[in-house]
C-alpha positions in Angstrom: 0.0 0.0 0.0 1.3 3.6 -0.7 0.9 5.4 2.5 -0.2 5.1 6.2 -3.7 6.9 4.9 -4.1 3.5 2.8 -3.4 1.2 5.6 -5.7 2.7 7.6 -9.1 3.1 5.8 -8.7 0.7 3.3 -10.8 -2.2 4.3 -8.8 -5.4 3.2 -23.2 -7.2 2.1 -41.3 -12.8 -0.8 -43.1 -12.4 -3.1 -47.0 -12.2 -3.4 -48.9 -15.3 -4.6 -48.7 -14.1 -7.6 -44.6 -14.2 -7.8 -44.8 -10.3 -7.9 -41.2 -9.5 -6.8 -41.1 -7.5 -2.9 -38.8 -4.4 -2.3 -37.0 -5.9 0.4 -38.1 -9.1 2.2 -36.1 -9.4 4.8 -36.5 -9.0 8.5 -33.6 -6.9 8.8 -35.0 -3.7 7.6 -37.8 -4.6 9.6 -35.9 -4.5 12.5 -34.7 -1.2 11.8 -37.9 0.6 10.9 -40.4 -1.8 13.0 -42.6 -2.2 9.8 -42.8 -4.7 7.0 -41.3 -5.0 3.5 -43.4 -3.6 1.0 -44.9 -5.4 -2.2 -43.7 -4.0 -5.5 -46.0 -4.1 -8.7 -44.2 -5.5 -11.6 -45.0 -1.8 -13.4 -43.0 -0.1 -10.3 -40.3 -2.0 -10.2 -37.2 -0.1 -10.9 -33.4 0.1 -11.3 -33.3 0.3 -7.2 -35.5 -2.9 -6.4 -34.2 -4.5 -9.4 -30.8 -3.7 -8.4 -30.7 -5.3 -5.1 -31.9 -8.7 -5.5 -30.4 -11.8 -4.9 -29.9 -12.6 -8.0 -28.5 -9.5 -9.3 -26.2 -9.4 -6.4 -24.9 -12.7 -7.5 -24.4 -11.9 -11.1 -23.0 -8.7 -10.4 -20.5 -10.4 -7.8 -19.0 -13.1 -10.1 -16.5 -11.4 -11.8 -14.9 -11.1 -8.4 -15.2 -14.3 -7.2 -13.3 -15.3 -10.2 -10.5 -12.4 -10.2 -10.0 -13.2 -6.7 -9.9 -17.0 -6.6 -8.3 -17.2 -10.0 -5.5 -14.9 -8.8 -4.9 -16.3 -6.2 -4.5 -19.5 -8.0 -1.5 -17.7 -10.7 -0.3 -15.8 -8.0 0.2 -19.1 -5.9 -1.8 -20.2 -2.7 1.0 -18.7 -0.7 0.1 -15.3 -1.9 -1.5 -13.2 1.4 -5.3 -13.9 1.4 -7.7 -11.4 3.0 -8.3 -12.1 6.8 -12.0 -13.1 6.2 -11.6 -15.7 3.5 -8.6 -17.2 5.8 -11.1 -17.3 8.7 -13.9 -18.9 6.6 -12.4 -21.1 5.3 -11.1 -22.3 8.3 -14.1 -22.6 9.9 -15.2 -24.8 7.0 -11.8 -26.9 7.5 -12.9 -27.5 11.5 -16.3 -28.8 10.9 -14.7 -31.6 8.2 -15.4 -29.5 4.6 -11.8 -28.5 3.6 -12.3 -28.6 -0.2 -10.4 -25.4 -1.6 -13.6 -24.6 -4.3 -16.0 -25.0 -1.1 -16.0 -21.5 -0.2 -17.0 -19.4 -3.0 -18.8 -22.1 -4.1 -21.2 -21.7 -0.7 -21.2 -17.8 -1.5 -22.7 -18.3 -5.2 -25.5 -20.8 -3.7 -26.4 -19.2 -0.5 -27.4 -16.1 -2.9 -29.1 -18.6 -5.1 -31.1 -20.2 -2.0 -31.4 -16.5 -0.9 -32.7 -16.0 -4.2 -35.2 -18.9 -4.3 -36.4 -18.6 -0.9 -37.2 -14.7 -2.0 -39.2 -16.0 -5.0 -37.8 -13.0 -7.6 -38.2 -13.8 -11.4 -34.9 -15.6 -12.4 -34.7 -12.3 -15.3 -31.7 -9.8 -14.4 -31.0 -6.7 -16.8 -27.2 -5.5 -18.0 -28.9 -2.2 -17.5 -29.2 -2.8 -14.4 -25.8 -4.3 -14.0 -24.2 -1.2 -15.9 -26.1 1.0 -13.0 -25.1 -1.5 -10.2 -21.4 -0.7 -11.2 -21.8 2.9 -11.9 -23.7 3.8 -8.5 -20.8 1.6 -6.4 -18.4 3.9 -7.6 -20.6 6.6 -6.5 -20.7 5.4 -3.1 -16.7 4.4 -3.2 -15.8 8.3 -3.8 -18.6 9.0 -0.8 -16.5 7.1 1.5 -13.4 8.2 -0.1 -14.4 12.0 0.5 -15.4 10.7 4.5 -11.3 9.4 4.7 -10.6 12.7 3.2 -12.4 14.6 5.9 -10.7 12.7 8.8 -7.5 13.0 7.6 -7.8 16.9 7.6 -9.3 16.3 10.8 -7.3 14.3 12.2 -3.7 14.1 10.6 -2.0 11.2 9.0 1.7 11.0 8.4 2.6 8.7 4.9 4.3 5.8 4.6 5.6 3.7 1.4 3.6 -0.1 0.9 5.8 -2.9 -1.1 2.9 -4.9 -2.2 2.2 -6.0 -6.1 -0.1 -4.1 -8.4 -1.8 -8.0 -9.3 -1.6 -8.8 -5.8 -3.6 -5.5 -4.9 -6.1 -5.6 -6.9 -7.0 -9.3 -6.5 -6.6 -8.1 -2.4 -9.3 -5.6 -3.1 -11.5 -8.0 -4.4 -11.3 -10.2 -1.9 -11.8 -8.0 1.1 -14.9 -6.6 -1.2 -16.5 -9.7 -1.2 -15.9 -11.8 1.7 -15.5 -9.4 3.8 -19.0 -8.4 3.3 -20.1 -12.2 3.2 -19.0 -12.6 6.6 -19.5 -9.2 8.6 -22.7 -8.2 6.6 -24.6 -10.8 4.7 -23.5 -13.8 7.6 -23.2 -11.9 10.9 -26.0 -9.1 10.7 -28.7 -11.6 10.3 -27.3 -13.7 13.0 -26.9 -10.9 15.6 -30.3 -9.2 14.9 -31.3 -12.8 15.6 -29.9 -12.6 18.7 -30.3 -9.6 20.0 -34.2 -10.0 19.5 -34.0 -13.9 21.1 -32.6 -11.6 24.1 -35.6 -9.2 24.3 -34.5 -6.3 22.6 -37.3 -4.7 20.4 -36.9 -4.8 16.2 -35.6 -1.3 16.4 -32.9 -1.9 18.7 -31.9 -5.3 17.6 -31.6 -3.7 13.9 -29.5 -0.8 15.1 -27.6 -3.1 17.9 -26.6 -5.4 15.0 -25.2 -2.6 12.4 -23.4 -1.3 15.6 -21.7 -4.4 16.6 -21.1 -5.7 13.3 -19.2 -2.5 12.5 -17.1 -2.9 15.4 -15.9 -6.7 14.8 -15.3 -5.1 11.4 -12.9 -2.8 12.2 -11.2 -4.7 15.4 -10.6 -7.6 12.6 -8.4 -5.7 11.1 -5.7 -6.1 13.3 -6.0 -9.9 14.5 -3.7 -12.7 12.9 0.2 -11.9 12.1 -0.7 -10.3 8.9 -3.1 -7.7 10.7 -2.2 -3.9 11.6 -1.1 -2.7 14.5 -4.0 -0.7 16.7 -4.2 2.9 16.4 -7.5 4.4 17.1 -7.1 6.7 14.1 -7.7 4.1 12.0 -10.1 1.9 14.2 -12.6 5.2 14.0 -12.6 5.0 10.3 -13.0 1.7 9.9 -15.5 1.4 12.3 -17.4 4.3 10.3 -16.5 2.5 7.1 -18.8 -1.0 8.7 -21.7 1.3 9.1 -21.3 2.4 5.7 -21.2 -0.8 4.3 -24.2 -2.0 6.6 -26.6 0.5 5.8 -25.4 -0.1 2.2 -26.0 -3.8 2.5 -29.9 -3.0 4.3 -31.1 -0.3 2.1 -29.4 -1.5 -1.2 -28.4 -5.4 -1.0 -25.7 -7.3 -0.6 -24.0 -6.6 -4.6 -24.1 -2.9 -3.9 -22.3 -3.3 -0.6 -19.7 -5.9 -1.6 -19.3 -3.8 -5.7 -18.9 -0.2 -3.3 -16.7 -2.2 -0.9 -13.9 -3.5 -4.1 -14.7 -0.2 -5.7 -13.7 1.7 -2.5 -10.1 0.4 -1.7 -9.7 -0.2 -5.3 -9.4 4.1 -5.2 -7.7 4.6 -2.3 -5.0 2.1 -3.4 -4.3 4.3 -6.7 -4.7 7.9 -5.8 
């Protein structure tokens, strides 16, 4: 990475009857608003419920499942993998399933089940793929700008990375997408789950689980020999960064987030 600045804010996610396709049909903005998912007419659906279906998300997402598992396959499996990828996959190695393909193989069909369980059309638009791409770089130079503002808040001093330009970018695809497999599209349905088996109210649980998520988020960043070393400079923004992500991943699905999330640290790394 090129500087200190990099290091620490780059970040290495029903239908009706009639299979009418819903806005959003899960509980979790439910639990942040307290009310339920809204049906969508086929004649109002649009680029933003189109957009953040499972099935789009999946589409959208498997360029970088194969830029980031196929370089890391001509780069050679010693090449540094990102922190959540080495941590699901070793989960998957403890409970007997150590096949190397396993992984994003899971990822692709738990959007497909996702996908089926929602009941959407299996239709998806380039359009709508061409958009998908165009409004994550939108939110990349949002977050970009936030970095921006904390540096000249909050000064940074610079410091030179050594790391590839292939092994980079196939690093930024990676923390794009399992990053936000694991801390959004795994963990924030399991803690809202949580939180309300505990008592806490839809509300709460929603807000409690972007909250808490966030922070793992950014506190992951620094376990394992390859992490950073702590400084709450870049804790703050990374914690900032998960909230950014999970709100992107609840209001806009789990493509947006993960396409925003590659998109992101793809710009910081080359500025």
């Amino acid at each position: 990475m090129s500087s200190r600045l990099e290091r620490a804010t780059q970040m290495t996610e029903f239908t009706t009857p009639e299979s009418e396709p819903l806005l959003f049909s899960s509980d979790l903005i439910e639990g942040l608003d307290g009310g339920d998912a809204v049906a969508l007419q086929p004649e109002t659906a649009t680029y933003w419920s189109l957009s953040r279906t499972p099935l789009a998300s999946l589409v959208f997402t498997l360029p970088m499942v194969l830029a980031y598992e196929g370089g890391v396959l001509l780069l050679g499996r010693g090449t540094p993998r990102n922190g959540a990828d080495v941590w699901l996959r070793q989960f998957l190695d403890g409970i007997g399933f150590g096949s190397y393909f396993l992984l994003p193989v899971l990822t692709l069909l738990g959007l497909l089940a996702w996908h089926h369980v929602e009941h959407d059309r299996w239709r998806y638009s380039s359009a709508v793929l061409i958009g998908m791409a165009a409004e994550c770089l939108l939110w990349a130079v949002a977050l970009v700008g936030l970095a921006r503002l904390q540096e000249s808040l909050w000064p940074l001093e610079i410091a030179i990375g050594r790391e590839g330009l292939w092994a980079r970018l196939i690093g930024f695809c990676g923390a794009g997408l399992y990053e936000e497999v694991l801390f959004r599209l795994l963990l924030i349905p399991t803690v809202l789950w949580g939180l309300k088996q505990i008592g806490f109210s839809s509300l709460a649980a929603g807000i409690g689980s972007l909250i808490l998520t966030s922070l793992l988020f950014s506190a992951a960043h620094y376990v394992g020999p390859l992490g950073d070393t702590f400084a709450l400079y870049s804790f703050t923004f990374r914690t900032l960064a998960g909230v950014f992500f999970a709100t992107l991943f609840l209001l806009r699905g789990f493509g947006i987030a993960a396409g925003s999330h590659a998109m992101y640290d793809l710009v910081i790394g080359f500025l």
